[in-house]
mmCIF file of the N, C-alpha and C atoms, coordinates in Angstrom:
data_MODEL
# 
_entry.id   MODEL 
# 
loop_
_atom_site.group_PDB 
_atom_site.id 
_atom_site.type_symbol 
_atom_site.label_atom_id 
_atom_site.label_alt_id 
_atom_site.label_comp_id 
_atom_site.label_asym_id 
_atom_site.label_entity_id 
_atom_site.label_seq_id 
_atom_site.pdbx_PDB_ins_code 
_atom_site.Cartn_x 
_atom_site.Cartn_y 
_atom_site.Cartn_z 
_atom_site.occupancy 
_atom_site.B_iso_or_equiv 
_atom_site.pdbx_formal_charge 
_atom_site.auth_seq_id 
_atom_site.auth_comp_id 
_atom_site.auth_asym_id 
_atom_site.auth_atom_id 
_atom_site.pdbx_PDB_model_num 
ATOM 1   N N  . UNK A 1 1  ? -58.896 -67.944 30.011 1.00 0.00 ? 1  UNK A N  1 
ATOM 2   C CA . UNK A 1 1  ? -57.957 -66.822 30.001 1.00 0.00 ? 1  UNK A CA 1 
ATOM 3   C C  . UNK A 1 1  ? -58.598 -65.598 29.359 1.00 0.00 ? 1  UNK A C  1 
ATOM 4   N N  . UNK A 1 2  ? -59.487 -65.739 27.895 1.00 0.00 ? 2  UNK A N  1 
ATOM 5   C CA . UNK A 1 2  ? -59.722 -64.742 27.440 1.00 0.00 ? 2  UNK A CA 1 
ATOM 6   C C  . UNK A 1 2  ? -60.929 -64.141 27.889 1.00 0.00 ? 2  UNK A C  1 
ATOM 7   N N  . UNK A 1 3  ? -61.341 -64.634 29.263 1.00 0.00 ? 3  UNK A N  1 
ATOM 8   C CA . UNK A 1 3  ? -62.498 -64.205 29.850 1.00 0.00 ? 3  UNK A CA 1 
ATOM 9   C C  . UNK A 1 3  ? -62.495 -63.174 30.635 1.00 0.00 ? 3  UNK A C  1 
ATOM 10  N N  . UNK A 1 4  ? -60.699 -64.119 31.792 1.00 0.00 ? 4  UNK A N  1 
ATOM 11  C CA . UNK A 1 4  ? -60.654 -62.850 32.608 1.00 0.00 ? 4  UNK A CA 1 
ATOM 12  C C  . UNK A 1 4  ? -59.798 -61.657 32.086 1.00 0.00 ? 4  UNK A C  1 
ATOM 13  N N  . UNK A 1 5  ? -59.468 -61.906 31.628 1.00 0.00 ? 5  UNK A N  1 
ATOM 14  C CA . UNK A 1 5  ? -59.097 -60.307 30.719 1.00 0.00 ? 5  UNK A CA 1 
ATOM 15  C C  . UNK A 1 5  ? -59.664 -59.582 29.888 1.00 0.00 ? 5  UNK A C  1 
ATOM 16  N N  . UNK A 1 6  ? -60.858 -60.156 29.390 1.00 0.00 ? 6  UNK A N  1 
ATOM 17  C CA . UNK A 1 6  ? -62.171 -59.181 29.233 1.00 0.00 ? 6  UNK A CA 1 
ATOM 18  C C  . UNK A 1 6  ? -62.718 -58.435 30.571 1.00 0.00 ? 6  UNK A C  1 
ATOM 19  N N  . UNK A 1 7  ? -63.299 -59.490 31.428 1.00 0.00 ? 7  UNK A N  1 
ATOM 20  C CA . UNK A 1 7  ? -63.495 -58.746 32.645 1.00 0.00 ? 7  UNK A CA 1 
ATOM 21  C C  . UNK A 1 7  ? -62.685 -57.637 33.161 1.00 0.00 ? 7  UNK A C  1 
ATOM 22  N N  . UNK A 1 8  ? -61.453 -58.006 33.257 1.00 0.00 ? 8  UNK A N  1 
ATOM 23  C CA . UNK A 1 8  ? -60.399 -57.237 33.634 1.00 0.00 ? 8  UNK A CA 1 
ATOM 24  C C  . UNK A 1 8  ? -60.392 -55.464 32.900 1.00 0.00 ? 8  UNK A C  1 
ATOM 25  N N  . UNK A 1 9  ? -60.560 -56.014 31.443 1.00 0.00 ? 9  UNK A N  1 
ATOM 26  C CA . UNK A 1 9  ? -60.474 -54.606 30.761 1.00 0.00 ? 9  UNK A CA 1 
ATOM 27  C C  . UNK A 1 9  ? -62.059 -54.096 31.306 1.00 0.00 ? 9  UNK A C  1 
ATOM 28  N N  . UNK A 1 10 ? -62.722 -55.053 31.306 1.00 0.00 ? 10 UNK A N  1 
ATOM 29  C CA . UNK A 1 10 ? -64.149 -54.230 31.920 1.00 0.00 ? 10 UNK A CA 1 
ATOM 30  C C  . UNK A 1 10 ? -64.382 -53.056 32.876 1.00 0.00 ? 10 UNK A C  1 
ATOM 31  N N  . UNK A 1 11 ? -63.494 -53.852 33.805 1.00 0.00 ? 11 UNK A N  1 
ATOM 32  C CA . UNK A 1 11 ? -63.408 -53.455 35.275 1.00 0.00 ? 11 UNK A CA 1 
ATOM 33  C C  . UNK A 1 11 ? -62.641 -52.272 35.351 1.00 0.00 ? 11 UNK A C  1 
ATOM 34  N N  . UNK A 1 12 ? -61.804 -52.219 34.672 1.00 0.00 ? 12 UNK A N  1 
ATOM 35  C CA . UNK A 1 12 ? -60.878 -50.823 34.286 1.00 0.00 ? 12 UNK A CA 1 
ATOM 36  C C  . UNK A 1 12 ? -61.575 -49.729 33.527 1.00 0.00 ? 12 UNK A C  1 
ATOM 37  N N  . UNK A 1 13 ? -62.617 -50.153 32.747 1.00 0.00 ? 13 UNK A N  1 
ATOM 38  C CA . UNK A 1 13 ? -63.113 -49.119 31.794 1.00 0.00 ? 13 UNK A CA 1 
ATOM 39  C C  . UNK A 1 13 ? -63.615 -48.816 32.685 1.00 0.00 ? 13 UNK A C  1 
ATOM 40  N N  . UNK A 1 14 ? -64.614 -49.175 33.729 1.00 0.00 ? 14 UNK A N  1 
ATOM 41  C CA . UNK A 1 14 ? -65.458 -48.836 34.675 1.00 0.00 ? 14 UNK A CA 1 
ATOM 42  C C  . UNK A 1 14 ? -65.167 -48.164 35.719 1.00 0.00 ? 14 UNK A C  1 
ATOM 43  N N  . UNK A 1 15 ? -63.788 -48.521 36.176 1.00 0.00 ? 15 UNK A N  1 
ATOM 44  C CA . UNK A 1 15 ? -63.341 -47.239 36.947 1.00 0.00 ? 15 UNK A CA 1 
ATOM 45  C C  . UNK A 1 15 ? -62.439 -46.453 36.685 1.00 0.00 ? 15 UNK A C  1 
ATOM 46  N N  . UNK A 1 16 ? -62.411 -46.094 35.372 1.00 0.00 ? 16 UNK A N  1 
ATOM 47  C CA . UNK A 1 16 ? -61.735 -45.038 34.182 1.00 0.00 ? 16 UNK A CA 1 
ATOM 48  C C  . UNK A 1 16 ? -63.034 -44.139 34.280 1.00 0.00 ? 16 UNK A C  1 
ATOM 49  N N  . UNK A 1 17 ? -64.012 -44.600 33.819 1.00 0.00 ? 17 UNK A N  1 
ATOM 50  C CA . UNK A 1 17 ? -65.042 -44.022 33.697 1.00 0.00 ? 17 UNK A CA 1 
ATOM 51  C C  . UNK A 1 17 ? -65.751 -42.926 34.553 1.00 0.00 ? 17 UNK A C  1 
ATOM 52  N N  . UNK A 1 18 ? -65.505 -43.477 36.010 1.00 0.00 ? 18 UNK A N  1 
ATOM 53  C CA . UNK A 1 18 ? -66.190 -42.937 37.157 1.00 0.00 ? 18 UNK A CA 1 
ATOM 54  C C  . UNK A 1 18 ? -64.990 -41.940 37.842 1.00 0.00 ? 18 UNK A C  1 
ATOM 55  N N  . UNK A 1 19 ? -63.975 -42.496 37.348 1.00 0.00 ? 19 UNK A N  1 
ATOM 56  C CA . UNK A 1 19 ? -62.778 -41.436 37.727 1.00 0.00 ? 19 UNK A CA 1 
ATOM 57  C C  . UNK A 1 19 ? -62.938 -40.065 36.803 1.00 0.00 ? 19 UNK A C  1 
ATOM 58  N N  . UNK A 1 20 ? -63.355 -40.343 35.381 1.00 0.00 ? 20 UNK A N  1 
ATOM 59  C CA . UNK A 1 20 ? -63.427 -38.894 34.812 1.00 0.00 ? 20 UNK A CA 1 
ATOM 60  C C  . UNK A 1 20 ? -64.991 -38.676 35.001 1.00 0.00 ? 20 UNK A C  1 
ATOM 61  N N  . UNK A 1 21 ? -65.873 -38.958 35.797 1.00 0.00 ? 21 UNK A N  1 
ATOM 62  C CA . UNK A 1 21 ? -67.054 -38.340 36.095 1.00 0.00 ? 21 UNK A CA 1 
ATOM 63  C C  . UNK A 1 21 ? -66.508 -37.476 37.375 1.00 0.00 ? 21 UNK A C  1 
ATOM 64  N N  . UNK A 1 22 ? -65.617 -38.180 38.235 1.00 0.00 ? 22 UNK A N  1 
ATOM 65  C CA . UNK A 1 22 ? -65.227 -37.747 39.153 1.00 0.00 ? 22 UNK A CA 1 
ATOM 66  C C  . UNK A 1 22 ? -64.791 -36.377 39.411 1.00 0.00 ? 22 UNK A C  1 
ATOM 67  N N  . UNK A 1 23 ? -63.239 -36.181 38.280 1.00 0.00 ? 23 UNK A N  1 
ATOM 68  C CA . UNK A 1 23 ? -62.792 -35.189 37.589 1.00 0.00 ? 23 UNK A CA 1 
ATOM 69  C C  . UNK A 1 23 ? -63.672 -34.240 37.284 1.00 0.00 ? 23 UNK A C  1 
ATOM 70  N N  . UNK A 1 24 ? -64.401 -34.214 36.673 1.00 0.00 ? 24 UNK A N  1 
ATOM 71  C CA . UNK A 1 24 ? -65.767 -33.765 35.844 1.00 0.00 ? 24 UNK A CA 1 
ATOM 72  C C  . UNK A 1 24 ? -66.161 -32.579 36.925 1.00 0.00 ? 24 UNK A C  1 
ATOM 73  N N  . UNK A 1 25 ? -66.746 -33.104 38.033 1.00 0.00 ? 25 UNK A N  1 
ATOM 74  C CA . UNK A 1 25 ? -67.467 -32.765 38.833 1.00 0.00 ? 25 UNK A CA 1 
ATOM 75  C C  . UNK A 1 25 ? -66.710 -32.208 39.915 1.00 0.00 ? 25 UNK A C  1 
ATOM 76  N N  . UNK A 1 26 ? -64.763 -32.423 40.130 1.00 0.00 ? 26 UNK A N  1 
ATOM 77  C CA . UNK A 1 26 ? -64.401 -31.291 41.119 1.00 0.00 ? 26 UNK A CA 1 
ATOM 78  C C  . UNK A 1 26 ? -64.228 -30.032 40.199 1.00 0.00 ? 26 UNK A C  1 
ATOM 79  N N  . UNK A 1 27 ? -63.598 -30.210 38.898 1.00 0.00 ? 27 UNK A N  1 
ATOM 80  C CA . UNK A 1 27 ? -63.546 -29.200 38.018 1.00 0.00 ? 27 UNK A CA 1 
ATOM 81  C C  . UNK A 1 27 ? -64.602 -27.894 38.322 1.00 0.00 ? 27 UNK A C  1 
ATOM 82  N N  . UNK A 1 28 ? -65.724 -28.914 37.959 1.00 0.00 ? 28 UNK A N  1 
ATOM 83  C CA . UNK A 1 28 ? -67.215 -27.566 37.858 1.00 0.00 ? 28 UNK A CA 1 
ATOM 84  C C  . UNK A 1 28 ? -67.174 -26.749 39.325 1.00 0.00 ? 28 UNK A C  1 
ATOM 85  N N  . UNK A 1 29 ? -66.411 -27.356 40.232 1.00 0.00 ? 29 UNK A N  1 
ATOM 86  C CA . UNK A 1 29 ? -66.658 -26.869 41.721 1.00 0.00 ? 29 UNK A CA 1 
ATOM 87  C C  . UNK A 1 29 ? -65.566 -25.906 41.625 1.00 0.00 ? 29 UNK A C  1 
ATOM 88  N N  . UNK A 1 30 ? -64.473 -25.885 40.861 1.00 0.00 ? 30 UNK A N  1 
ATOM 89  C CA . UNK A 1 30 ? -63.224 -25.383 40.901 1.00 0.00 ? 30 UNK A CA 1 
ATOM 90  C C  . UNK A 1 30 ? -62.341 -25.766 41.087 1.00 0.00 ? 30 UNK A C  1 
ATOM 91  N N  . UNK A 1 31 ? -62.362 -27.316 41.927 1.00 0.00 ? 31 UNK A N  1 
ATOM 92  C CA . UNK A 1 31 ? -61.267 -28.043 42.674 1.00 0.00 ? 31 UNK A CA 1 
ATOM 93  C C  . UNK A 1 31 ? -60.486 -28.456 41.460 1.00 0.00 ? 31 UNK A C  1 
ATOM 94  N N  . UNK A 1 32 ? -59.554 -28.159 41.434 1.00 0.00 ? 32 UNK A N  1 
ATOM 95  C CA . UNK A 1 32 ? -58.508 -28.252 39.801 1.00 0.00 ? 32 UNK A CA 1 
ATOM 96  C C  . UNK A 1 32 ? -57.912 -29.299 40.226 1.00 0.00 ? 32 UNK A C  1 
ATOM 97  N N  . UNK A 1 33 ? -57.302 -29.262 41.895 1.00 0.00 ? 33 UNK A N  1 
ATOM 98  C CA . UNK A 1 33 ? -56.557 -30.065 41.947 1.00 0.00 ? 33 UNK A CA 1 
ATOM 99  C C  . UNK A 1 33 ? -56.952 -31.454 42.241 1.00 0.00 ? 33 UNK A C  1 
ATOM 100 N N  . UNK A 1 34 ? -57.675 -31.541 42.990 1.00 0.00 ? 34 UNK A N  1 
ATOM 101 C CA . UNK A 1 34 ? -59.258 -32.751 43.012 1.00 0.00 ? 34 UNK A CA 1 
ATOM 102 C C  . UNK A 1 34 ? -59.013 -33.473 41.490 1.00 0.00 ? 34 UNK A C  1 
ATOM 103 N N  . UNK A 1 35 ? -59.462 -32.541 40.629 1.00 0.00 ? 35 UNK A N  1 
ATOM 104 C CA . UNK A 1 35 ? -59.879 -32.526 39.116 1.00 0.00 ? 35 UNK A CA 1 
ATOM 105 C C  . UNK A 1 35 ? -58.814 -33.028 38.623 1.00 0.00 ? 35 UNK A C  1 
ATOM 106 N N  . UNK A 1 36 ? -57.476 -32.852 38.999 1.00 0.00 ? 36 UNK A N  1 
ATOM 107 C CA . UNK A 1 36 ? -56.175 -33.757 38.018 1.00 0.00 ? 36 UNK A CA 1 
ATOM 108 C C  . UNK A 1 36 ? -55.643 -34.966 38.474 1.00 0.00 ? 36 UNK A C  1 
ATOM 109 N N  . UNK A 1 37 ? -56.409 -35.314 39.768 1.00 0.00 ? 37 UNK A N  1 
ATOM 110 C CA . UNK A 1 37 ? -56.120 -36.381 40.911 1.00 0.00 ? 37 UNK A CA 1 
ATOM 111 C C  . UNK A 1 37 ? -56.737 -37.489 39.971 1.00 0.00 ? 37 UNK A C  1 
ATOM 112 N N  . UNK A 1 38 ? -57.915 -36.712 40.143 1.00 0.00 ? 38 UNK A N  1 
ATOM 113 C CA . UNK A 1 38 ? -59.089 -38.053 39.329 1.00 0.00 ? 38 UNK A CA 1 
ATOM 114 C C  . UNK A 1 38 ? -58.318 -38.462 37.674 1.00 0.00 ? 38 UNK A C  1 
ATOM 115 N N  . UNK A 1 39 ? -58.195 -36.917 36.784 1.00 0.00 ? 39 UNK A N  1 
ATOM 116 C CA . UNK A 1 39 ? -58.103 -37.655 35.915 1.00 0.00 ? 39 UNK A CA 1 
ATOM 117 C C  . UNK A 1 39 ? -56.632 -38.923 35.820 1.00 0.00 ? 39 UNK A C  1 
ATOM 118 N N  . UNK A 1 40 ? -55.708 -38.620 36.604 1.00 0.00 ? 40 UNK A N  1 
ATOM 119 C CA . UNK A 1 40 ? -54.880 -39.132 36.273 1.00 0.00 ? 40 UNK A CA 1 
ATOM 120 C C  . UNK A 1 40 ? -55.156 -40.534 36.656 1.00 0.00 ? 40 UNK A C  1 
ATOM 121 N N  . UNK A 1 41 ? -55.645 -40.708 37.510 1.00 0.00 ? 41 UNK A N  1 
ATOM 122 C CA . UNK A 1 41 ? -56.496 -42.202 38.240 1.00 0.00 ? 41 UNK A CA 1 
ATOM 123 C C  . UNK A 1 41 ? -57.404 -42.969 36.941 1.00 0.00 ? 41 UNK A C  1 
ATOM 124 N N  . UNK A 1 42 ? -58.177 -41.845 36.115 1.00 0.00 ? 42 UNK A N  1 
ATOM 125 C CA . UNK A 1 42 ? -58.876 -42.109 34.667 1.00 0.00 ? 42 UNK A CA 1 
ATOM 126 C C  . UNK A 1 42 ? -58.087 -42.605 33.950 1.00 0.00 ? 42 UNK A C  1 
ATOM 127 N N  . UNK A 1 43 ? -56.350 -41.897 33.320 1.00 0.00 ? 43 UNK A N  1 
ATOM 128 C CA . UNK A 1 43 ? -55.435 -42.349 32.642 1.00 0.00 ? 43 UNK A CA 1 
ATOM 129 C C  . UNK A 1 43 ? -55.024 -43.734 32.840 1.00 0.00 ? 43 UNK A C  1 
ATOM 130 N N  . UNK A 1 44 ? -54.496 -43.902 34.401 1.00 0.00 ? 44 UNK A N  1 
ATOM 131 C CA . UNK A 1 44 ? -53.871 -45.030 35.160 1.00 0.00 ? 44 UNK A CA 1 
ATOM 132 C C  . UNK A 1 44 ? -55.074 -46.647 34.208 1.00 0.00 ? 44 UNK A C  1 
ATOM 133 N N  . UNK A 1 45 ? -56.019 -46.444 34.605 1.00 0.00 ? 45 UNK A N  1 
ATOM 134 C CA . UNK A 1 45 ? -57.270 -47.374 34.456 1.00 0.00 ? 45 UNK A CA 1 
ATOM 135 C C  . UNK A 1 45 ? -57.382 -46.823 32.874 1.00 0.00 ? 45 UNK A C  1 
ATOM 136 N N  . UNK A 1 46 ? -57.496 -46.108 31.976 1.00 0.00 ? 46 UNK A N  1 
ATOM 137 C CA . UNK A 1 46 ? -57.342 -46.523 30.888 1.00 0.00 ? 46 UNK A CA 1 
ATOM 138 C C  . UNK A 1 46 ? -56.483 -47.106 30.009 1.00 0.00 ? 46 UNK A C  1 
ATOM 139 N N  . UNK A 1 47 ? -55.221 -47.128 30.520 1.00 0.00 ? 47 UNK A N  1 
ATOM 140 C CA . UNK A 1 47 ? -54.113 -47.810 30.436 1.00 0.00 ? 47 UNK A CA 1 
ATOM 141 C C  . UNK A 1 47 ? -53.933 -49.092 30.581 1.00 0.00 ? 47 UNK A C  1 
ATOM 142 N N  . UNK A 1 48 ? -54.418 -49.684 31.772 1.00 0.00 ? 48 UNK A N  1 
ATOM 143 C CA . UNK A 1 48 ? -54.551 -50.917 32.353 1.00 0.00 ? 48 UNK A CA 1 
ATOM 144 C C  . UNK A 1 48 ? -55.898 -51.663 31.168 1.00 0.00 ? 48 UNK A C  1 
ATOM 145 N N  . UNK A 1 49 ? -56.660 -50.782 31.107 1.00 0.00 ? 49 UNK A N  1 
ATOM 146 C CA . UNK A 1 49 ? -58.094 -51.633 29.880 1.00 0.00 ? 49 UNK A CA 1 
ATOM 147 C C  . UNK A 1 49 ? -57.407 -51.404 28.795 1.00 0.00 ? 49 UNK A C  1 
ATOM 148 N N  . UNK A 1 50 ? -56.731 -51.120 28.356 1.00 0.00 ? 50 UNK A N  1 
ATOM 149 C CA . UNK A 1 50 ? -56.055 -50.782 26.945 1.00 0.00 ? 50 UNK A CA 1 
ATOM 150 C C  . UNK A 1 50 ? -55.619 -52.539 26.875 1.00 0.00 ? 50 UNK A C  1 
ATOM 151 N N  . UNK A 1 51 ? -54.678 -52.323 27.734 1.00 0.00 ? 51 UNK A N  1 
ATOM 152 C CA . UNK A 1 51 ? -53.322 -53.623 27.876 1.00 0.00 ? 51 UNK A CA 1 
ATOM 153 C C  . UNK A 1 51 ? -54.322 -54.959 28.057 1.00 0.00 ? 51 UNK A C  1 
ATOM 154 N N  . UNK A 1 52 ? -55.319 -54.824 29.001 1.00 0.00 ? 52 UNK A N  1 
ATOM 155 C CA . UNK A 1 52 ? -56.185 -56.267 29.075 1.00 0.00 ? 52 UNK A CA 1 
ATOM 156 C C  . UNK A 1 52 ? -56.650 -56.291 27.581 1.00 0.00 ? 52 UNK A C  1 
ATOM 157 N N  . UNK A 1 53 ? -57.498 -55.247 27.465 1.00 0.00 ? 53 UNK A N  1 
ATOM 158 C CA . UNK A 1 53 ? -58.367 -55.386 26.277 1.00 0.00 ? 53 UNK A CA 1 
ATOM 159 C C  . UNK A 1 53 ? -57.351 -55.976 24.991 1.00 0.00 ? 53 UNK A C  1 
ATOM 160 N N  . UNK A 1 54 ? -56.215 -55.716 24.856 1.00 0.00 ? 54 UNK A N  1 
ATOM 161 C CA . UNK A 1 54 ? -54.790 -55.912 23.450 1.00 0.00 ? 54 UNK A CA 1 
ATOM 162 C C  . UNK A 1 54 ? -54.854 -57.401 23.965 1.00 0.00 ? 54 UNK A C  1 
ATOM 163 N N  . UNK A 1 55 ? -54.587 -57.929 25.220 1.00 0.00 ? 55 UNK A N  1 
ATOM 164 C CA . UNK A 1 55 ? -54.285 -59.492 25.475 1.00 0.00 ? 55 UNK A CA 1 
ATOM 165 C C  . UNK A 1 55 ? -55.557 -60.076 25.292 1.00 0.00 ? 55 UNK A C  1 
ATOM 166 N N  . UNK A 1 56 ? -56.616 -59.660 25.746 1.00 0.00 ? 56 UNK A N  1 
ATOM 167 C CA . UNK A 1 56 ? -57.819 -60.631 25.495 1.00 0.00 ? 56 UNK A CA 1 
ATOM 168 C C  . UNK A 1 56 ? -57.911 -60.521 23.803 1.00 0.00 ? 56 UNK A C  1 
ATOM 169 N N  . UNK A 1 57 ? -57.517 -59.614 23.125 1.00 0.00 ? 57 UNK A N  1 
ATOM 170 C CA . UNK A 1 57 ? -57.514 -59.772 21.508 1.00 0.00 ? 57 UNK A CA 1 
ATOM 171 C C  . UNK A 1 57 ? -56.828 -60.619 21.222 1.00 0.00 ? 57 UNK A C  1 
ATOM 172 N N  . UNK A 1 58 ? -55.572 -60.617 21.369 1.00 0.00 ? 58 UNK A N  1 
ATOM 173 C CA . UNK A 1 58 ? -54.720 -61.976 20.840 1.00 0.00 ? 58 UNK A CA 1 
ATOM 174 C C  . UNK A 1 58 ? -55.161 -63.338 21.172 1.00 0.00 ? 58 UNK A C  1 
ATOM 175 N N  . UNK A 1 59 ? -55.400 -63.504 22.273 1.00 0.00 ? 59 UNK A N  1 
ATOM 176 C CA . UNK A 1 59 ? -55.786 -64.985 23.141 1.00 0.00 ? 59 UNK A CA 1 
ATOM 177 C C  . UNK A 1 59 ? -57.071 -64.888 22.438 1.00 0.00 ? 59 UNK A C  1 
ATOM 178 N N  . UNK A 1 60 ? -57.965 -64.399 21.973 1.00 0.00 ? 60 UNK A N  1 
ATOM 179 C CA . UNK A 1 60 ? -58.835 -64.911 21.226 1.00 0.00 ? 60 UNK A CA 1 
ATOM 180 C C  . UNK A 1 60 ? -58.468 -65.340 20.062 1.00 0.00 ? 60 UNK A C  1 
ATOM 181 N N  . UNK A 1 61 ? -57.749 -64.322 18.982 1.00 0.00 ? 61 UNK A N  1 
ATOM 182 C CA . UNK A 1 61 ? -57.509 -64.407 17.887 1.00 0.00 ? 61 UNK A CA 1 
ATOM 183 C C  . UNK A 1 61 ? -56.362 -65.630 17.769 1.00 0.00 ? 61 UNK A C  1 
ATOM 184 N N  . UNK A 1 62 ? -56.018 -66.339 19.010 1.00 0.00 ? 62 UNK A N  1 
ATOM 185 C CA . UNK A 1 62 ? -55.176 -67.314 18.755 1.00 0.00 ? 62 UNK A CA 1 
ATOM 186 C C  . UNK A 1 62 ? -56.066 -68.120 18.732 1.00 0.00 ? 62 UNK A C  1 
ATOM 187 N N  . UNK A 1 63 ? -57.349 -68.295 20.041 1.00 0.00 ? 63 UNK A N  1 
ATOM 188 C CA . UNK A 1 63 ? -58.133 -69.489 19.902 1.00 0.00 ? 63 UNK A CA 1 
ATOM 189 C C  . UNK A 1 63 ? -58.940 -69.711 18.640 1.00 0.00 ? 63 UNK A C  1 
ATOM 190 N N  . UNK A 1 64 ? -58.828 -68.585 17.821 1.00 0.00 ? 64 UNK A N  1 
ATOM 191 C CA . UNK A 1 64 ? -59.987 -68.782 16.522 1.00 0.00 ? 64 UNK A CA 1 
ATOM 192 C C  . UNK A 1 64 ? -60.268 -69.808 15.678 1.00 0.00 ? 64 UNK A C  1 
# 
């Protein structure tokens, strides 16, 4: 259990990540609106790794 919800938060940081590179890069072009698409897609997925990452803490800290 506390594996795949490491992965899980992984997988979210990772496309949190590439969503605000994403952002990043319509911004510099001007595309604002591009630019709030992504980040909110960044939010969505940091949200989701937040919540894995809090459950894979407990389920460890239970198996300890």
């Amino acid at each position: 259990m506390s594996h795949d919800t490491h992965k899980k938060a992984a997988e979210h940081h990772e496309h949190a990540a590439k969503a605000h590179h994403a952002a990043a890069e319509h911004h510099t072009k001007g595309d604002h609106e591009a630019a709030h698409e992504h980040a909110v897609k960044a939010h969505e997925h940091s949200t989701q790794a937040h919540h894995h990452s809090t459950e894979a803490h407990q389920s460890s800290a239970t198996h300890a």
